[in-house]
C-alpha positions as CSV (number, residue, x, y, z in Angstrom):
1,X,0.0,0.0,0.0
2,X,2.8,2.7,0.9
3,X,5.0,1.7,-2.5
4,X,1.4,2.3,-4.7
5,X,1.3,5.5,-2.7
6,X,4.3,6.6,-3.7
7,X,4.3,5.8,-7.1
8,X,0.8,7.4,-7.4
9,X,2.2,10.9,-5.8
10,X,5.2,10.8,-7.8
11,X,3.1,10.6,-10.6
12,X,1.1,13.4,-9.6
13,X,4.1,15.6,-8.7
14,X,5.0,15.2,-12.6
15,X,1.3,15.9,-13.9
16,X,0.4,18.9,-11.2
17,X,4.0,20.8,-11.0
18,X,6.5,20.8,-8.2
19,X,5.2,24.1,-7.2
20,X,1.8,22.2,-6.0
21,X,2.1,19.0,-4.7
22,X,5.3,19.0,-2.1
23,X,6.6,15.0,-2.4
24,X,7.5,15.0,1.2
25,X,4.7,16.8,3.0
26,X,2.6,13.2,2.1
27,X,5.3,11.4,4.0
28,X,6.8,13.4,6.5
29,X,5.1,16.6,8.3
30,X,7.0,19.4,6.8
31,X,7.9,22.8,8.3
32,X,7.2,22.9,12.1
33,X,5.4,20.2,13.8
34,X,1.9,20.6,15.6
35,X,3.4,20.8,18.8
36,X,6.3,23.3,17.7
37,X,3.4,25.4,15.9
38,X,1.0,24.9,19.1
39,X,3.5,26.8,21.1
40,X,4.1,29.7,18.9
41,X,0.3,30.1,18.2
42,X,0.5,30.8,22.3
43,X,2.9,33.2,21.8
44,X,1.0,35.3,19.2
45,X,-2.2,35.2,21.0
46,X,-0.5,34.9,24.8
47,X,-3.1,32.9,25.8
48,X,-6.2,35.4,25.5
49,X,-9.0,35.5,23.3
50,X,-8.3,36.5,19.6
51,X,-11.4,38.4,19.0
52,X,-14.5,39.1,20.9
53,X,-17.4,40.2,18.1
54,X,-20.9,41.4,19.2
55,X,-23.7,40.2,17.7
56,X,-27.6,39.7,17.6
57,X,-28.9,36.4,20.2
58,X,-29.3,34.6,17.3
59,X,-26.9,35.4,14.1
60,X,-25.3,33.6,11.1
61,X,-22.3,32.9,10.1
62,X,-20.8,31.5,7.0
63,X,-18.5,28.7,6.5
64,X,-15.8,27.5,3.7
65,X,-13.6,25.4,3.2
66,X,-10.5,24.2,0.8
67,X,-10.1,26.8,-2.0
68,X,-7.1,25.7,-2.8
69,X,-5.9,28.9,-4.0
70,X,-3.5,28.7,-6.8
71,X,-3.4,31.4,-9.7
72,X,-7.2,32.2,-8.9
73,X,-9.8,33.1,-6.5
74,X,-13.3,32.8,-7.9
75,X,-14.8,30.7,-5.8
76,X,-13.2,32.3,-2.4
77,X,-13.8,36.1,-4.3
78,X,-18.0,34.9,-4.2
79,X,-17.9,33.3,-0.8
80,X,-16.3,37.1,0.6
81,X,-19.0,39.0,-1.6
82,X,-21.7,36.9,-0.5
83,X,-20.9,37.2,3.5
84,X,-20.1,41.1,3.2
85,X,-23.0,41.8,1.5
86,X,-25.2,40.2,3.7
87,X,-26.9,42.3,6.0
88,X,-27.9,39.4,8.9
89,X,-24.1,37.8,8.9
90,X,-22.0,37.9,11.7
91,X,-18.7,36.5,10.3
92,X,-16.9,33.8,8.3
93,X,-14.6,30.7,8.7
94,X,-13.0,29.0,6.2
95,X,-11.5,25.4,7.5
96,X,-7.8,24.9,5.7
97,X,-5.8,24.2,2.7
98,X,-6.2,27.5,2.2
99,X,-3.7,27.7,-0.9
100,X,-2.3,24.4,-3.4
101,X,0.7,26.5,-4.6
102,X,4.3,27.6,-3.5
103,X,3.1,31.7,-2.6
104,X,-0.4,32.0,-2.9
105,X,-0.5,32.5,0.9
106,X,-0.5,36.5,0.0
107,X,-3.0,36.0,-2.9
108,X,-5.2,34.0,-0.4
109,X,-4.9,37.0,2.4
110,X,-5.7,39.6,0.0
111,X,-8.9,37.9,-1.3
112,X,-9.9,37.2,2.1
113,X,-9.4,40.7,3.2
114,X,-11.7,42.6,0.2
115,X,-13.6,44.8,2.4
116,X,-17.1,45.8,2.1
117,X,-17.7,49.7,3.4
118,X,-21.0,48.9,4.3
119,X,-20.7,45.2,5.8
120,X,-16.7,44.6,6.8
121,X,-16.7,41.8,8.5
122,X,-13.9,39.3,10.2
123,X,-13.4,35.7,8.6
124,X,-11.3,33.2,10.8
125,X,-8.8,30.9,9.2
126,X,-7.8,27.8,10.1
127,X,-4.6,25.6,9.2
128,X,-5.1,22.9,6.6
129,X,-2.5,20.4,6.0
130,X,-1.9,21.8,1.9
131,X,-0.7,25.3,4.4
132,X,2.2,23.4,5.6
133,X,3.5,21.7,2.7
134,X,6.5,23.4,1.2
135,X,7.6,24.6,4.7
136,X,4.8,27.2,4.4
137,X,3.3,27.5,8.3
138,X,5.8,30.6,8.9
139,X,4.0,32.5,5.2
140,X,0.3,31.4,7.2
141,X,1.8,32.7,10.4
142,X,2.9,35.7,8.6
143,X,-0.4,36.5,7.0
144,X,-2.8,35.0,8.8
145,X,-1.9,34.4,12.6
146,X,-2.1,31.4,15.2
147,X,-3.4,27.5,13.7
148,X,-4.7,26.9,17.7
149,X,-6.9,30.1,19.2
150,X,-9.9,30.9,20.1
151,X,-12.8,33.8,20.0
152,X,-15.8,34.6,21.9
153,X,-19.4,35.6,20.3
154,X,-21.0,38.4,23.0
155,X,-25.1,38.7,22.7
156,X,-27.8,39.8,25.4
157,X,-27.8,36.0,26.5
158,X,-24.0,35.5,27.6
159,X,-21.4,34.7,25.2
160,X,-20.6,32.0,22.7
161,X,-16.9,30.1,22.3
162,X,-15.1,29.2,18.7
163,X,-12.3,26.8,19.3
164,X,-10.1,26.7,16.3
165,X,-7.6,23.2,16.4
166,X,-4.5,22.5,14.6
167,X,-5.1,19.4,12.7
168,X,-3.2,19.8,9.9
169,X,-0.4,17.0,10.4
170,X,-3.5,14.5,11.0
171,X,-2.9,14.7,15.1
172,X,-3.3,17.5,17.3
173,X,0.0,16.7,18.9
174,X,0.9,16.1,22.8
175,X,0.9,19.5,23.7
176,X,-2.3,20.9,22.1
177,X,-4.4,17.5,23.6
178,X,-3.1,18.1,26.9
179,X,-4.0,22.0,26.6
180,X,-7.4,20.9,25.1
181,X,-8.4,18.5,27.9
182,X,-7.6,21.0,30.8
183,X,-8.9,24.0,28.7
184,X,-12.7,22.7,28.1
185,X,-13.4,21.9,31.8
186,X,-12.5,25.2,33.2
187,X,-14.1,27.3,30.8
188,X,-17.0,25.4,28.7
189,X,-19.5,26.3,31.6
190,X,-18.5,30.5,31.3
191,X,-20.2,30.1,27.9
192,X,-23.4,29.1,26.5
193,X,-22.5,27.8,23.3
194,X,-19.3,26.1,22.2
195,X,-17.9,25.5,18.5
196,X,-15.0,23.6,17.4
197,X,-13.6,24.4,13.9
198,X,-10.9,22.5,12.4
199,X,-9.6,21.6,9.3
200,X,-9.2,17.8,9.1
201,X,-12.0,15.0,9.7
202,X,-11.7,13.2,13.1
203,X,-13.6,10.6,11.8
204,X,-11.4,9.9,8.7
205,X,-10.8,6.3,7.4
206,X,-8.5,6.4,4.4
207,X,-5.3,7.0,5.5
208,X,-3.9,7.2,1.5
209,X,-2.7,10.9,2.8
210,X,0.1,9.7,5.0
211,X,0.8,12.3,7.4
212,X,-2.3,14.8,6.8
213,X,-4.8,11.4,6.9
214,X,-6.6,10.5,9.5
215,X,-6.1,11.1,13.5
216,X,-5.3,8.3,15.5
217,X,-8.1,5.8,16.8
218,X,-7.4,6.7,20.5
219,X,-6.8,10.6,20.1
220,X,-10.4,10.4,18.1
221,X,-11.6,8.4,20.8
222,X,-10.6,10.7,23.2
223,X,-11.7,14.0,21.7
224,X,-15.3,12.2,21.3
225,X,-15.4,11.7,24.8
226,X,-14.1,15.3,25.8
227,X,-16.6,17.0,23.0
228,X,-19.7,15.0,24.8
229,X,-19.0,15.6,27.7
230,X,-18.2,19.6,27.9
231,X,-21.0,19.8,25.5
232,X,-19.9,21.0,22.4
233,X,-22.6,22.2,19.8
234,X,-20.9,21.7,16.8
235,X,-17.4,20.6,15.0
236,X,-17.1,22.0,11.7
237,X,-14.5,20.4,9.2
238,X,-13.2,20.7,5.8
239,X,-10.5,18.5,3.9
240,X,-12.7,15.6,2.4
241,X,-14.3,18.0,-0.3
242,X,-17.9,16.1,0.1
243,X,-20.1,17.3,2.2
244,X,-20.9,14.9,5.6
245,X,-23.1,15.6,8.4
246,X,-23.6,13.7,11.5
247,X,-24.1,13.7,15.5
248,X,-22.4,11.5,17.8
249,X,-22.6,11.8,21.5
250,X,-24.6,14.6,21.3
251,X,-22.6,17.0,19.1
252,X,-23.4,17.6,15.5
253,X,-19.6,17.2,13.4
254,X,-20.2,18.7,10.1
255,X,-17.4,18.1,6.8
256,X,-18.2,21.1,4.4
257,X,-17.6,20.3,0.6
258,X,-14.7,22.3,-1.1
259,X,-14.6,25.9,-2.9
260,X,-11.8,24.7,-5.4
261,X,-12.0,26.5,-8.3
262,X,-12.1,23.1,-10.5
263,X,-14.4,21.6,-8.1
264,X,-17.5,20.2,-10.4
265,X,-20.1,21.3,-7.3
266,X,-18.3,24.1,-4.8
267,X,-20.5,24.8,-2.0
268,X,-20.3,26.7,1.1
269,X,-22.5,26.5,4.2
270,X,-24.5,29.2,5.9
271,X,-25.1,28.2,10.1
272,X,-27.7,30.1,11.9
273,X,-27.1,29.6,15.9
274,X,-29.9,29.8,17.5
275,X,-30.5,29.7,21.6
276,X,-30.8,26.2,21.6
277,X,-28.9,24.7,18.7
278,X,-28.3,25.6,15.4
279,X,-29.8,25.2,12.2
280,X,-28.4,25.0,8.4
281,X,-28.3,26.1,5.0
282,X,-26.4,25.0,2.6
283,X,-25.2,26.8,-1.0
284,X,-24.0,25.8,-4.2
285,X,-21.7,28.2,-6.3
């Protein structure tokens, strides 16, 4: 199974370009390691809240995922439009591989930043594992920040939580898990809603990625458990391109399909939360 991996990526590499798919980054992690990157997400953010935004009780927010940003941002240029010029939107999230190319990372950040006088407002990243390839976590630390923070949501009923993870190496690392399972306990209760967003699918079976596949069985099984029982409302994910949606243990874990340019059917997905739950909306491009 490994050798027909390789051959098939080495294949790929000579169809796609060296500039796209990064040989190594399917074996090995490449640039820092989740833990290494875990630490200096801390030191950006110094262990405080990255944003606080006000909004209505109950308010929408749009979610993307995997543009893949190479030469062009069609897909990603609608998705901005269509959040900014909403009137009833909050803010958006787009959940990794944010770029497929060696130094899109800027083209990416500029697309993402098109303001709207009338309607400017904040989109969270988070780190896929396509961001790392090529060494590439110091250009998304450059542009776009942290790969582990979180936000808070303020309304007349309390406040809500975002948790962003760092999945993009296909484990959240010792460091991350350990800050995870102490963070949730003493601070889940402070707020009445909380929101995981990540890029990669903790319940991902095909492993054909190597390093940016699937999370190991007992870290899944563990974050399950912790997810249930600080009750998260939702975990939003990307990488699969298809969309998935399904509860487990009382929290709803949503895969969002891709808004790739060359994608046959991009889509993005439009989440109202409401003050008990949430409710969904999805559209196609």
């Amino acid at each position: 199974m490994v050798n027909k991996n390789i051959a098939i990526l080495a294949i790929a590499t000579l169809l796609v370009g060296c500039d796209r798919v990064d040989f190594k980054g399917f074996v090995v992690p490449t640039g820092d390691v989740v833990d290494r990157r875990f630490e200096q997400s801390f030191e950006l953010h110094n262990e405080l809240p990255v944003a606080c935004i006000n909004t209505p009780e109950e308010y929408l927010i749009y979610v993307g995922t995997d543009p893949h940003i190479g030469d062009t941002t069609h897909n990603l240029d609608t998705f901005v439009a269509d959040l900014r010029g909403d009137s009833s939107a909050s803010f958006g999230i787009l959940l990794g591989d944010c770029i497929d190319k060696i130094g899109s990372m800027a083209l990416y950040s500029k697309a993402v930043e098109q303001k709207n006088p009338e309607h400017d407002l904040p989109i969270f990243s988070v780190l896929g594992n396509h961001d790392t390839y090529f060494s590439q976590w110091e250009e998304y630390r450059k542009y776009l920040g942290p790969s582990v923070y979180w936000f808070e949501v303020a309304h007349s009923a309390g406040k809500d939580l975002f948790i962003s993870l760092d999945t993009a190496n296909g484990t959240l690392g010792s460091l991350q898990m350990e800050w995870l399972r102490s963070f949730l306990p003493q601070h889940r209760n402070s707020y009445r809603h909380c929101i995981i967003i990540t890029h990669s699918n903790i319940f991902y079976t095909d492993n054909s990625q190597q390093t940016s596949g699937n999370l190991p069985l007992e870290e899944t099984m563990t974050l399950l458990d912790l997810f249930t029982k600080n009750n998260i409302l939702l975990c939003l994910q990307g990488h699969d391109h298809h969309r998935e949606d399904l509860t487990f243990g009382g929290v709803r874990y949503t895969i969002v399909g891709t808004l790739r340019d060359e994608a046959e059917e991009p889509e993005y997905l439009c989440v109202r939360i409401l003050k008990e739950g949430c409710e969904y909306e999805w559209r196609e491009l």
